[in-house]
C-alpha angles and dihedrals in degrees: 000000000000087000086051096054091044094058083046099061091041095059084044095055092035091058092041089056087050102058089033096123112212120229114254141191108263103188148120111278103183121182125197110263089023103148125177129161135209151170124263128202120175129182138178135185102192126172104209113201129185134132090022088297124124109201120177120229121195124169127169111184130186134198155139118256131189130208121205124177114216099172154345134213128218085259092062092247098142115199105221145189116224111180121173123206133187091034118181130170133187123199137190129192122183100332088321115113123207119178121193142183143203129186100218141335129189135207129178115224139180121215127189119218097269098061094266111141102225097192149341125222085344100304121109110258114154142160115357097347122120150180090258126045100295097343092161116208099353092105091079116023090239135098127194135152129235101283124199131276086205137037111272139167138220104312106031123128134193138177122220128170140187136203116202136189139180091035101188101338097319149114131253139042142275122194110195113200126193136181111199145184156178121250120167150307119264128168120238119190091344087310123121111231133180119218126235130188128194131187099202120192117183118193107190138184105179137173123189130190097213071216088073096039092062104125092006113121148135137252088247097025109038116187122254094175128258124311123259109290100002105131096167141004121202111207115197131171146058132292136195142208135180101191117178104194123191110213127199104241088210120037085029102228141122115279100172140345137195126193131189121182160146154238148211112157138146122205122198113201117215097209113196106240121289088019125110128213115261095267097333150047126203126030125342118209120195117194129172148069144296150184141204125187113191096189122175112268 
């Protein structure tokens, strides 16, 4: 009966040590001359209120984007071109419907090794910060979500912030905060991925000179310049993301990405003397959702 239990536990440790799954290192391994390409869809679903008006703003935009790796430092911070092409958009504002459409735009990012978009054009965008009120992720193309310092496996969890200033020639200061984890391995397209999940939360208190924003943009939302007589524009509120990334376990690069979110934001416009807001005056508050899917093309 001893020699039966011992064989027993054997078996029962032997199995335990076979489905014992070994941390490994889940990051960005650009290379230079590294080029993938993708396909983008955006949607929001906004409520805009000023002057005692609530006005719904949707917007689903498509397009083809383009990642090309031109270098990489000895940090793993790789500077890359993102260009979307085919770009369409279709807006509606209050129950009227505009649809528009670009041939191609271009940004240059850099992108530490754990997904963080380090900035975007030169100026300093990371985390869940965008081009409109918590936009998150639309200021570089790319979508990624907060990948670990230290080898894990599925289950584990880790916490990382930032706090960023000067965001695009402004004052202020945005801390970004995210609680990841690791949730599984999945194969997409015959590639092993491992699947990454962050709960992003941006709290954010920015002030922007229209003087400084002049050639910044977006791939979705590309920068015409400031309006007529807008001298400056105060953001203030929270967003919120929720990206799952799948990551190739071998060539260590983004394969797909979804992203979920939310806003609550309120804008303030500095118009220059004897000049109106564009539509409004006083505060302008944006709430809602949105959601942006970056799938292999």
């Amino acid at each position: 009966m001893r020699r039966l239990a011992l064989i027993a536990l054997f078996l029962v440790a032997a199995c335990g040590s076979i489905n014992t799954v070994s941390a490994h290192t889940i990051s960005l391994a650009y290379k230079a001359g590294d080029t993938y390409k993708y396909t983008l869809h955006f949607v929001i679903n906004y409520t805009v209120g000023a002057q005692g008006l609530s006005i719904p703003l949707d917007l689903d935009a498509t397009g083809k984007e383009t990642l090309k790796v031109n270098s990489v430092d000895s940090t793993g911070v790789a500077d890359v071109t993102v260009t979307i092409t085919d770009l369409s958009a279709k807006t509606t504002v209050n129950g009227t419907t505009n649809t528009t459409t670009k041939q191609s735009t271009t940004v240059q990012i850099k992108v530490g090794p754990d997904g963080h978009v380090i900035s975007v054009n030169g100026n300093a965008m990371g985390g869940s910060s965008g081009t409109l009120p918590g936009v998150s992720d639309t200021s570089s193309g790319l979508v990624s979500a907060i990948l670990p310092d230290k080898p894990v496996k599925p289950g584990d969890t880790w916490t990382k912030t930032y706090d960023e200033t000067n965001l695009m020639g402004g004052t202020g200061k945005l801390h970004v905060a995210t609680d990841n984890k690791y949730l599984r391995d999945e194969k997409v397209s015959n590639i092993n991925a491992a699947v990454v999940e962050s709960k992003i939360t941006g709290d954010l208190d920015l002030t922007f000179d229209m003087s400084s924003l002049g050639g910044s943009g977006s791939p979705l939302f590309p920068s015409t310049g400031g309006s007529a007589g807008l001298q400056s524009m105060a953001m203030k509120g929270t967003t919120k993301s929720d990206v799952t990334s799948w990551i190739d376990s071998g060539a260590r690069r983004i394969v797909k990405s979804h992203s979920t979110g939310s806003v609550d934001m309120t804008l303030d416009l500095n118009m220059a003397a004897g000049s109106t807001s564009p539509g409004f005056s006083g505060p302008i508050t944006f709430k809602g959702t949105q959601t942006l899917d970056m799938n292999p093309a």
